[in-house]
PyMOL Python script that loads the backbone (N, CA, C, O; Angstrom):
from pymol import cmd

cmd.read_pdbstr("""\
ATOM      1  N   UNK A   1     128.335  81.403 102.946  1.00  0.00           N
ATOM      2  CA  UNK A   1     129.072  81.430 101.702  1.00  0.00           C
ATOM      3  C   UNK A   1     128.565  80.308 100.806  1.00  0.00           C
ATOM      4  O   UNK A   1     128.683  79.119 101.102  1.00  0.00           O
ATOM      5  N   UNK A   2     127.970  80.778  99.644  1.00  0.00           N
ATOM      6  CA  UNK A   2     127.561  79.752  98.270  1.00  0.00           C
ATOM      7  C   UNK A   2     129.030  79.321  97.660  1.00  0.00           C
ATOM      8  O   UNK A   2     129.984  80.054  97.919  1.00  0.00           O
ATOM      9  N   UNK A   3     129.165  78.516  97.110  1.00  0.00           N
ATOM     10  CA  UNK A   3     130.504  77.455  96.874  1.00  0.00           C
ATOM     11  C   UNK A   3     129.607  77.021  95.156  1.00  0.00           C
ATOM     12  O   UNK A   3     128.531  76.460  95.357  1.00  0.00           O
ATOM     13  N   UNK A   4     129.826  77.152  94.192  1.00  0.00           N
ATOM     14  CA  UNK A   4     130.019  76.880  93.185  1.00  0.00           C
ATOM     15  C   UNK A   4     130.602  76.094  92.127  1.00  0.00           C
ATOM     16  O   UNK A   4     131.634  75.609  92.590  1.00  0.00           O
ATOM     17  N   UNK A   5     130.490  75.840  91.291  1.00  0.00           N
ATOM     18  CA  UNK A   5     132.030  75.003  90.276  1.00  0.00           C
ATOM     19  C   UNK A   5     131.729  75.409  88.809  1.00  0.00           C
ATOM     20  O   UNK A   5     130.713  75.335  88.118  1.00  0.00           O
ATOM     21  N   UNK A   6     133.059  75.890  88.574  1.00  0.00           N
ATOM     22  CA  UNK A   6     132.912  76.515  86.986  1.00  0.00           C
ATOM     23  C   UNK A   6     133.805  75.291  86.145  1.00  0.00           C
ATOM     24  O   UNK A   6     134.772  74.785  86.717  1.00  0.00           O
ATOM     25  N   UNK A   7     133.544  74.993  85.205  1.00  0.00           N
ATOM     26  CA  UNK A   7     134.114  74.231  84.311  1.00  0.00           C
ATOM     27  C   UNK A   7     135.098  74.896  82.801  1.00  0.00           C
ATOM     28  O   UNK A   7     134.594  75.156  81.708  1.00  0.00           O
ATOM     29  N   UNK A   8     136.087  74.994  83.051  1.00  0.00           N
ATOM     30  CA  UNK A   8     136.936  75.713  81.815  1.00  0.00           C
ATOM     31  C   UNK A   8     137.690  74.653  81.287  1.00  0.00           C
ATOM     32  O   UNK A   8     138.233  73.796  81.983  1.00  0.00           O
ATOM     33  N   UNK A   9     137.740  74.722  79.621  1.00  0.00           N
ATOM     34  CA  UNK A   9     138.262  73.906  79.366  1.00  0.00           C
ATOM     35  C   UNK A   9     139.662  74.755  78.403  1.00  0.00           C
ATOM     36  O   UNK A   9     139.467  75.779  77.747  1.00  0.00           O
ATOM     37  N   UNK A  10     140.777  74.185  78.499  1.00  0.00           N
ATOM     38  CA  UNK A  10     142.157  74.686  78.473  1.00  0.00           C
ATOM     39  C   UNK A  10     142.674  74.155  77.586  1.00  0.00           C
ATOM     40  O   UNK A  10     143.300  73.150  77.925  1.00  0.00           O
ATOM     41  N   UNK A  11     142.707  74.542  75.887  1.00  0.00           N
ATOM     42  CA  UNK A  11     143.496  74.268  74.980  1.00  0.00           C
ATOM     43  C   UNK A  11     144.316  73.530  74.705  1.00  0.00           C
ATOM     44  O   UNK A  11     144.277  72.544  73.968  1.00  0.00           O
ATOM     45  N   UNK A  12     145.244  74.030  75.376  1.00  0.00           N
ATOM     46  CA  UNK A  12     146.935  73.568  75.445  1.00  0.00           C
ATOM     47  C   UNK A  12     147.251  72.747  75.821  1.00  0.00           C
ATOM     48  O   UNK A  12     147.090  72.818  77.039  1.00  0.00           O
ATOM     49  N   UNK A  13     147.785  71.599  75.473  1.00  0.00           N
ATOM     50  CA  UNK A  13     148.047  69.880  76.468  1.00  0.00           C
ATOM     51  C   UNK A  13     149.030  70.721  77.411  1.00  0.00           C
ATOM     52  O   UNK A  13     149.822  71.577  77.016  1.00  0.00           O
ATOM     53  N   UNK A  14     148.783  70.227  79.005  1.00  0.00           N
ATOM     54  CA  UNK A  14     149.235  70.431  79.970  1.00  0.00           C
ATOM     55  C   UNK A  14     150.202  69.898  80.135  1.00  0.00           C
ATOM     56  O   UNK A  14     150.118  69.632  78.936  1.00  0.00           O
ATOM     57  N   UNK A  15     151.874  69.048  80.694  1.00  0.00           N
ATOM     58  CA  UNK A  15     152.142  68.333  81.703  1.00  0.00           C
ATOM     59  C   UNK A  15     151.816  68.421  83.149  1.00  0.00           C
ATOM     60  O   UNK A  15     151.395  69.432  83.711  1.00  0.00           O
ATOM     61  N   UNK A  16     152.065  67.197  83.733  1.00  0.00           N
ATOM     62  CA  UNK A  16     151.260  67.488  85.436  1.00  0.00           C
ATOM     63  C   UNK A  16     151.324  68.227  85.860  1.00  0.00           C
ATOM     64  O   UNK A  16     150.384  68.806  86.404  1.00  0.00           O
ATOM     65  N   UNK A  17     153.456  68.901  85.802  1.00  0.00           N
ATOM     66  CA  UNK A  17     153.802  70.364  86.418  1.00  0.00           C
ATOM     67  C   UNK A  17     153.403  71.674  86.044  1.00  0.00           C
ATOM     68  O   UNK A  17     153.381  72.624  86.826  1.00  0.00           O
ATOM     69  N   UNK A  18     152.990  71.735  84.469  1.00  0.00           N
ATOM     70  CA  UNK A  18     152.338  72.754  84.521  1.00  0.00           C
ATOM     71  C   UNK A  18     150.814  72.887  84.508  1.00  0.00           C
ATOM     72  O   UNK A  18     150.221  73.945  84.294  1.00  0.00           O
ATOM     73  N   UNK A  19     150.137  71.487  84.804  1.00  0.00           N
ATOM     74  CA  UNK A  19     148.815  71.915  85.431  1.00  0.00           C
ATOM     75  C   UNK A  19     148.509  72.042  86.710  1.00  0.00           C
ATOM     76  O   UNK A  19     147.447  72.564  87.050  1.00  0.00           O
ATOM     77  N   UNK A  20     149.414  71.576  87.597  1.00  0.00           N
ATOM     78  CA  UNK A  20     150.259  71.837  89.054  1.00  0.00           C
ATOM     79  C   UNK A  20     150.024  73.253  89.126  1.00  0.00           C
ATOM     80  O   UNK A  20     149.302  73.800  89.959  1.00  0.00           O
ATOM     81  N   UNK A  21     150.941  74.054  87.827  1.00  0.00           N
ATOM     82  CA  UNK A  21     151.414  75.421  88.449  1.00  0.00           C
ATOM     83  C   UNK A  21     149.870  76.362  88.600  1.00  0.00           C
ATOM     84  O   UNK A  21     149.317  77.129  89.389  1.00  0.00           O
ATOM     85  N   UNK A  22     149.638  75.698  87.249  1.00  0.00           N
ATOM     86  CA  UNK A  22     147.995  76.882  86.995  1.00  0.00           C
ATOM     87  C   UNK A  22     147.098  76.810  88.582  1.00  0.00           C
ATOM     88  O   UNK A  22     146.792  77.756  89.308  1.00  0.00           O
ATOM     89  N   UNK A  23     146.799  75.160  88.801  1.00  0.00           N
ATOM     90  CA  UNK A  23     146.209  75.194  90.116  1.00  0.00           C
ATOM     91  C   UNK A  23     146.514  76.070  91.005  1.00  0.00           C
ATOM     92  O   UNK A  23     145.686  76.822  91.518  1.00  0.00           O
ATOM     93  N   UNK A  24     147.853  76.053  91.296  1.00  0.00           N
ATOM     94  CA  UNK A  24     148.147  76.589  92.652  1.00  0.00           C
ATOM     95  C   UNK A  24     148.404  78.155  92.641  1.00  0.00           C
ATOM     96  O   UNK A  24     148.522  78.932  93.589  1.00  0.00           O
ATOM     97  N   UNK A  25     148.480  78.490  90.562  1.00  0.00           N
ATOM     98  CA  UNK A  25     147.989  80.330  90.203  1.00  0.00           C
ATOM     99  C   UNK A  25     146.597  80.523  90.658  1.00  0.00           C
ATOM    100  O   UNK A  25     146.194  81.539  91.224  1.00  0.00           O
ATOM    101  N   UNK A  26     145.915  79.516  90.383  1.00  0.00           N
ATOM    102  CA  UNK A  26     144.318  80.098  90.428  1.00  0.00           C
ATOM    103  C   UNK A  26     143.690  79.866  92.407  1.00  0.00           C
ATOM    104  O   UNK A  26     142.806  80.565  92.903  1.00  0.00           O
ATOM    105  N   UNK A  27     144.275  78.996  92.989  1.00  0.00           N
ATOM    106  CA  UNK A  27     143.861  78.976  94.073  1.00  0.00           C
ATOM    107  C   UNK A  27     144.602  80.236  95.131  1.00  0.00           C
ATOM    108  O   UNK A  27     144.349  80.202  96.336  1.00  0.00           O
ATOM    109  N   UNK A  28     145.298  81.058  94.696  1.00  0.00           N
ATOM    110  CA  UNK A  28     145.897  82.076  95.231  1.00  0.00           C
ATOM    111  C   UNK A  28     144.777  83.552  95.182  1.00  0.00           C
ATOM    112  O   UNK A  28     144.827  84.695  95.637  1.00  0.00           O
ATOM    113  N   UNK A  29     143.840  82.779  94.389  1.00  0.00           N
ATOM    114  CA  UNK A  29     142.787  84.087  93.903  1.00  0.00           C
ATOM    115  C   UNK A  29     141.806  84.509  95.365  1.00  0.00           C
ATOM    116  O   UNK A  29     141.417  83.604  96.103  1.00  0.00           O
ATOM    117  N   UNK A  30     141.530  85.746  95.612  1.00  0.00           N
ATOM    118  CA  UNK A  30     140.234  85.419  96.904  1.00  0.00           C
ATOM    119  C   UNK A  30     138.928  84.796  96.159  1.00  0.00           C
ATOM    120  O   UNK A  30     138.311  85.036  95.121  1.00  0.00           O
ATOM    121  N   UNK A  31     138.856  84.093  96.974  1.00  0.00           N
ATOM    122  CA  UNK A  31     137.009  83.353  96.085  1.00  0.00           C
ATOM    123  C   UNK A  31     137.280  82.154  96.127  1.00  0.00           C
ATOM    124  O   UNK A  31     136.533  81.332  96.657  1.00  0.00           O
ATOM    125  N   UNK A  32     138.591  81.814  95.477  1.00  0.00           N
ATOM    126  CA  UNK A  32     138.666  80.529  94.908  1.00  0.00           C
ATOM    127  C   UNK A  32     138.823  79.490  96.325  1.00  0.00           C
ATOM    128  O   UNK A  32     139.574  79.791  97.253  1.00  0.00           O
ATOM    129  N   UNK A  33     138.236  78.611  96.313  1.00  0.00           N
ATOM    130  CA  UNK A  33     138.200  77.183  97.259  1.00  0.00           C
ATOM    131  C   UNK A  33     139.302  75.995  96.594  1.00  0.00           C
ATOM    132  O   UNK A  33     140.391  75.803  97.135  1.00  0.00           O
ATOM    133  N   UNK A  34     138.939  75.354  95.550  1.00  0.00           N
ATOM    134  CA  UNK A  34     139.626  74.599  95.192  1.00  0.00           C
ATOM    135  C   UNK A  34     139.833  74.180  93.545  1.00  0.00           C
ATOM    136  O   UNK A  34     139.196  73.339  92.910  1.00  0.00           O
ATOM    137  N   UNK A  35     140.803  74.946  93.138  1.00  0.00           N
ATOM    138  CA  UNK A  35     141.144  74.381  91.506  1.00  0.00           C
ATOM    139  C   UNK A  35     141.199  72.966  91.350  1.00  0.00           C
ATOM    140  O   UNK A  35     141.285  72.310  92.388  1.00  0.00           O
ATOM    141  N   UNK A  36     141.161  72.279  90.100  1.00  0.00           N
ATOM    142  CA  UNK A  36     141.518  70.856  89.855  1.00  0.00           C
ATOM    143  C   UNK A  36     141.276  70.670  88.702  1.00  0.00           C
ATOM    144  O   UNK A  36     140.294  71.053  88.065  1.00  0.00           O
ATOM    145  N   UNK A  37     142.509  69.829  88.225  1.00  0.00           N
ATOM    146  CA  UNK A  37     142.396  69.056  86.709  1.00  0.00           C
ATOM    147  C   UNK A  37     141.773  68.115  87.111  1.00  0.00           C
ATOM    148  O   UNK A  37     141.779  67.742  88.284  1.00  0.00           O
ATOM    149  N   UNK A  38     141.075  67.536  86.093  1.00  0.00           N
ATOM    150  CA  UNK A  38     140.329  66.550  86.021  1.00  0.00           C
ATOM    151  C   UNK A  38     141.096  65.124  84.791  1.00  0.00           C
ATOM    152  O   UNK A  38     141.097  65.059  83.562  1.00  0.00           O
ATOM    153  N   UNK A  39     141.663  64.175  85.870  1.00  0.00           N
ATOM    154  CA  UNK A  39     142.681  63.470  85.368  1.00  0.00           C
ATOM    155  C   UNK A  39     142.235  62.788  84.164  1.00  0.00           C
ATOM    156  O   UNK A  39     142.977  62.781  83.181  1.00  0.00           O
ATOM    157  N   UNK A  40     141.516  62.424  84.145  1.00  0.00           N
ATOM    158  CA  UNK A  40     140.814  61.510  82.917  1.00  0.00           C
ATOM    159  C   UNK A  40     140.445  62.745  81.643  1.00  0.00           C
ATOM    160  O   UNK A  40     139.992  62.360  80.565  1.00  0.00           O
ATOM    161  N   UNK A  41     140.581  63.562  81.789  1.00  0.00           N
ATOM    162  CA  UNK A  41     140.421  64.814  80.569  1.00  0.00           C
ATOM    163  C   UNK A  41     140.924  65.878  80.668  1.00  0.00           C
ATOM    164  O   UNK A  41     140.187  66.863  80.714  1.00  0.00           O
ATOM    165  N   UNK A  42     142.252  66.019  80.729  1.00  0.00           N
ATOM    166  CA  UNK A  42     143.414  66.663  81.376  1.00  0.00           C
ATOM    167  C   UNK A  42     143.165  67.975  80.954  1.00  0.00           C
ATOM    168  O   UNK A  42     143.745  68.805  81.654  1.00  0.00           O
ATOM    169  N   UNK A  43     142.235  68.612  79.690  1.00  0.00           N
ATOM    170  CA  UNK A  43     142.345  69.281  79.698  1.00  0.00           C
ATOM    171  C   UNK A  43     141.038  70.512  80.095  1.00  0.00           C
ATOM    172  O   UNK A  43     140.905  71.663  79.680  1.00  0.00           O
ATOM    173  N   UNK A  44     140.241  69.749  81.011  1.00  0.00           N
ATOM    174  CA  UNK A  44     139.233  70.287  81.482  1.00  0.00           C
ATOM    175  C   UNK A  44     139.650  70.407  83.338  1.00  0.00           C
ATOM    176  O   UNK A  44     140.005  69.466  84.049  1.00  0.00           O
ATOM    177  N   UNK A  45     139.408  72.287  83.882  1.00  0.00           N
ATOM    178  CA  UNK A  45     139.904  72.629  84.736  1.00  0.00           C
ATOM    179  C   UNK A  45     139.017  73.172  85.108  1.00  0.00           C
ATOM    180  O   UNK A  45     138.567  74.216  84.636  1.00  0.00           O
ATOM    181  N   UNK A  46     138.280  72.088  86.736  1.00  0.00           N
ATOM    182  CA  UNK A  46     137.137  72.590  87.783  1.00  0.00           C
ATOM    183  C   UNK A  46     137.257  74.103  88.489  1.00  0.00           C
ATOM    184  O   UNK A  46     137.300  75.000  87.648  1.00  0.00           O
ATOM    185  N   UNK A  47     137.274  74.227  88.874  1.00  0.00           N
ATOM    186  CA  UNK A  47     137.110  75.840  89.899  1.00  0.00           C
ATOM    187  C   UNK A  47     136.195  75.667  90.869  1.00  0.00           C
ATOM    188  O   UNK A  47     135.090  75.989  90.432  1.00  0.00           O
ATOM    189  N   UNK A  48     136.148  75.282  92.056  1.00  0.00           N
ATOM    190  CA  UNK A  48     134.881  75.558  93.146  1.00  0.00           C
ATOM    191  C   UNK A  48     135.310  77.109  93.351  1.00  0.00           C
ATOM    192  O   UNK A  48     136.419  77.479  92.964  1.00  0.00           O
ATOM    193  N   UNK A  49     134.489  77.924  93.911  1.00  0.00           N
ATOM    194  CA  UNK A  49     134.892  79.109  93.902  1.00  0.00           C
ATOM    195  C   UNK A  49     133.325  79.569  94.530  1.00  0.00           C
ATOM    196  O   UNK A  49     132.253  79.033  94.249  1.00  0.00           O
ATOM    197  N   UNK A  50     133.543  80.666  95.412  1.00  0.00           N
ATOM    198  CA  UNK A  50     132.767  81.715  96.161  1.00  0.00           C
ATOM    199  C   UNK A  50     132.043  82.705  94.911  1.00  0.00           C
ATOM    200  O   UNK A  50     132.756  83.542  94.357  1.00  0.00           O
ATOM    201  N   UNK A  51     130.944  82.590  94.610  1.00  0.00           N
ATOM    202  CA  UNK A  51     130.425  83.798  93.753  1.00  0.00           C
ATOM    203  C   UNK A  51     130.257  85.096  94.497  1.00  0.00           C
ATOM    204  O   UNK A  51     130.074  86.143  93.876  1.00  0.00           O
ATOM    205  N   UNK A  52     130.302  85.063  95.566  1.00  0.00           N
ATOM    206  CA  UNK A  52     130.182  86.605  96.125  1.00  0.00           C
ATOM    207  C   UNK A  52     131.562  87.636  95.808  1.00  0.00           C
ATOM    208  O   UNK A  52     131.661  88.841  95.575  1.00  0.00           O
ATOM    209  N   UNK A  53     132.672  86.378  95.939  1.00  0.00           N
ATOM    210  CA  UNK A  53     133.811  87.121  95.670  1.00  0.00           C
ATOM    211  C   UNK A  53     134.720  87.433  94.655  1.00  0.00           C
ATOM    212  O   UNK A  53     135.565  88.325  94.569  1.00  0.00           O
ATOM    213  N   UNK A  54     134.242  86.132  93.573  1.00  0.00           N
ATOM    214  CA  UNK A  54     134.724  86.210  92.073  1.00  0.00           C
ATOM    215  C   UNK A  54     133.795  85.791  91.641  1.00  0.00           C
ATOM    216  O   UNK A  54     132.892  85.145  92.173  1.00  0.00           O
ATOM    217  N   UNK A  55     134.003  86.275  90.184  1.00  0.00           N
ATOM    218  CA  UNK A  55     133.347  85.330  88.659  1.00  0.00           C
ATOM    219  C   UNK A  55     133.994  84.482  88.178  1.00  0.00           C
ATOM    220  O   UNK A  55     135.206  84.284  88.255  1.00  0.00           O
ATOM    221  N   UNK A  56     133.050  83.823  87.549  1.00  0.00           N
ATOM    222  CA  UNK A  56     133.290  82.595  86.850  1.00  0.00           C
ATOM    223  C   UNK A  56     134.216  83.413  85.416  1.00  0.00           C
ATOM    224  O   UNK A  56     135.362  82.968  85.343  1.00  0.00           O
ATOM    225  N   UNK A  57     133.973  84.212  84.610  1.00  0.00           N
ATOM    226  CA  UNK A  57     134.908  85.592  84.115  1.00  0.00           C
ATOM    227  C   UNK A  57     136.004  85.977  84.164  1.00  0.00           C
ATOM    228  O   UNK A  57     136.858  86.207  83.308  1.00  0.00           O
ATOM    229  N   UNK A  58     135.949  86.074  85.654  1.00  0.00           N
ATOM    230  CA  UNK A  58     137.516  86.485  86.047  1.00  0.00           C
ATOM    231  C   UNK A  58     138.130  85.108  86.358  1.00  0.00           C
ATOM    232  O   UNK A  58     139.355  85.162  86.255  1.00  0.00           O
ATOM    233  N   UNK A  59     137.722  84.024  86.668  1.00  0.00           N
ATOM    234  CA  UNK A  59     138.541  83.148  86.681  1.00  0.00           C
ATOM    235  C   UNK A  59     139.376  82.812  85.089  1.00  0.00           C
ATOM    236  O   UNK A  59     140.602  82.806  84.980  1.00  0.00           O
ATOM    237  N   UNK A  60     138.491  82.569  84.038  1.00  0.00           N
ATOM    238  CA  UNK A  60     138.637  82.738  82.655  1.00  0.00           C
ATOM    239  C   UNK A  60     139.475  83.411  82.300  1.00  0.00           C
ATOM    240  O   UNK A  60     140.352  82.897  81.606  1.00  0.00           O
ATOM    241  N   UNK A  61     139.554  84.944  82.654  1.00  0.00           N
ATOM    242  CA  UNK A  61     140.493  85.955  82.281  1.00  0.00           C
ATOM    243  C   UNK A  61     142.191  85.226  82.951  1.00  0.00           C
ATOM    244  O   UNK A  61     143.188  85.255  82.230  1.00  0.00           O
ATOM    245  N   UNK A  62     142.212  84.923  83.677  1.00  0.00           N
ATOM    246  CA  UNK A  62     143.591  84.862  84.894  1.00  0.00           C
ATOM    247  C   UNK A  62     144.218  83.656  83.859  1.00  0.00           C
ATOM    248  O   UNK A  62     145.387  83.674  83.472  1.00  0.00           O
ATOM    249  N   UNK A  63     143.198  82.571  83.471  1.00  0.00           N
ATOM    250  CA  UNK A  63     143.584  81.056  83.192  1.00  0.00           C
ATOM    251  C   UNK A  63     144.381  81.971  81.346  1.00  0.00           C
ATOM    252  O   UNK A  63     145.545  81.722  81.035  1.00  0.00           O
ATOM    253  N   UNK A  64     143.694  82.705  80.647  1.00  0.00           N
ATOM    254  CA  UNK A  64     144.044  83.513  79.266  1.00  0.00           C
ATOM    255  C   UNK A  64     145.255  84.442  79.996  1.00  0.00           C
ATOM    256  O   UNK A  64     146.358  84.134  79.544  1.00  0.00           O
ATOM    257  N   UNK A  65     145.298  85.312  80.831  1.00  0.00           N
ATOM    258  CA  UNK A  65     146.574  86.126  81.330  1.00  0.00           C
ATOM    259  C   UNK A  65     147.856  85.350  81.934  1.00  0.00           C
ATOM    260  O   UNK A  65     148.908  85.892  82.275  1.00  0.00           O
ATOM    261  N   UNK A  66     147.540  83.902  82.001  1.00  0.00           N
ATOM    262  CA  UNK A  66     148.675  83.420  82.304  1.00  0.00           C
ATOM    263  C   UNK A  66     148.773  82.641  80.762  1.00  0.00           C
ATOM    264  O   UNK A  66     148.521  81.439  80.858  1.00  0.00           O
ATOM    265  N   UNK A  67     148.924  82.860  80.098  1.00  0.00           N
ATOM    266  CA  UNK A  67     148.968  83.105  78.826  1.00  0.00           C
ATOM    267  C   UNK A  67     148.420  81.124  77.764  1.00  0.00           C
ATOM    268  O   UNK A  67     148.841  80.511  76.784  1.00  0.00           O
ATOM    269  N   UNK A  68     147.331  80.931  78.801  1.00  0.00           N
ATOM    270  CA  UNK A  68     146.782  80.227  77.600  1.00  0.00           C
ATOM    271  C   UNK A  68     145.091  80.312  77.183  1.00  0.00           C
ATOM    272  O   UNK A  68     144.121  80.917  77.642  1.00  0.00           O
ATOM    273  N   UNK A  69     145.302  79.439  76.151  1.00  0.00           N
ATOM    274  CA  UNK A  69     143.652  79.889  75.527  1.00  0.00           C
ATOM    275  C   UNK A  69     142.711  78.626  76.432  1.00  0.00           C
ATOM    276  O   UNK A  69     143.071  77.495  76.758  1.00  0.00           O
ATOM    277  N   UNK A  70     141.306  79.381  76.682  1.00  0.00           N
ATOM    278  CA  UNK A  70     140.289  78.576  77.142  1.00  0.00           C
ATOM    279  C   UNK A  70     139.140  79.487  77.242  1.00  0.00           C
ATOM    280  O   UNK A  70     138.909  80.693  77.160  1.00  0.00           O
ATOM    281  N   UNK A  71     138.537  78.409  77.451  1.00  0.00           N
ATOM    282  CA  UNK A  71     136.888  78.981  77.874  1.00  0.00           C
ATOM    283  C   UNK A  71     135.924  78.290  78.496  1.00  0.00           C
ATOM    284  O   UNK A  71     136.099  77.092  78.721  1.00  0.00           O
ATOM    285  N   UNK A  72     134.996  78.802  78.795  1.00  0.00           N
ATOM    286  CA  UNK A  72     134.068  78.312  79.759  1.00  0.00           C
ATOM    287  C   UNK A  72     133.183  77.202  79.153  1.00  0.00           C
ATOM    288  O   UNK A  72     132.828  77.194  77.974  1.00  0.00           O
ATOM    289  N   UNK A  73     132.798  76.087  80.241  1.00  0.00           N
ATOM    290  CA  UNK A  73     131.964  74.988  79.217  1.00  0.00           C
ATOM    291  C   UNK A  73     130.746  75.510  80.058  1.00  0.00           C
ATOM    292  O   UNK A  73     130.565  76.359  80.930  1.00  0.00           O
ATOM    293  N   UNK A  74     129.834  74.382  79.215  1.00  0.00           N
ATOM    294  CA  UNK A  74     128.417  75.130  79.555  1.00  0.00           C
ATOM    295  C   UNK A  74     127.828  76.535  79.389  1.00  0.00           C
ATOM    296  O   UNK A  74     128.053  77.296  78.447  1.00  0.00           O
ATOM    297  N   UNK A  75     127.018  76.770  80.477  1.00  0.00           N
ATOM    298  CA  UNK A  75     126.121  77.924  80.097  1.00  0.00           C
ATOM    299  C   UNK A  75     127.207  79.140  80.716  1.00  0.00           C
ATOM    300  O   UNK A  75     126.908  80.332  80.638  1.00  0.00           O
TER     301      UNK A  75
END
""", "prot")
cmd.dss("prot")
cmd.show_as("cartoon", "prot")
cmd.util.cbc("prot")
cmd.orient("prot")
């Protein structure tokens, strides 16, 4: 298994609990290894994640269906 990290960055100022909640929405995904805010730029959200079993896409989509705006940094 290849292990990855997608970088999304998330609009909306978070509090802890609700960057708490998103983590523990997105690590419920199959693929996903380990979500994380990144404390010093609260509003940038790691993803290690399995490419065989998700996209970097569908992670994107889930983080917008739980109803906030973001997008992918980098390429």
């Amino acid at each position: 298994m290849d292990i990855i990290d997608v970088v999304l960055h998330v609009n909306e100022t978070l509090d802890p609990e609700e960057r708490y909640d998103l983590e523990e929405k997105m690590r419920a995904l199959d693929g996903v290894i380990a979500p994380r805010f990144n404390d010093s730029k609260p509003h940038l959200m790691i993803i290690a994640y399995d490419p065989d079993s998700i996209q970097s896409g569908d992670l994107l989509n889930e983080v917008r269906r739980q109803g906030y705006h973001a997008q992918r940094c980098g390429a």
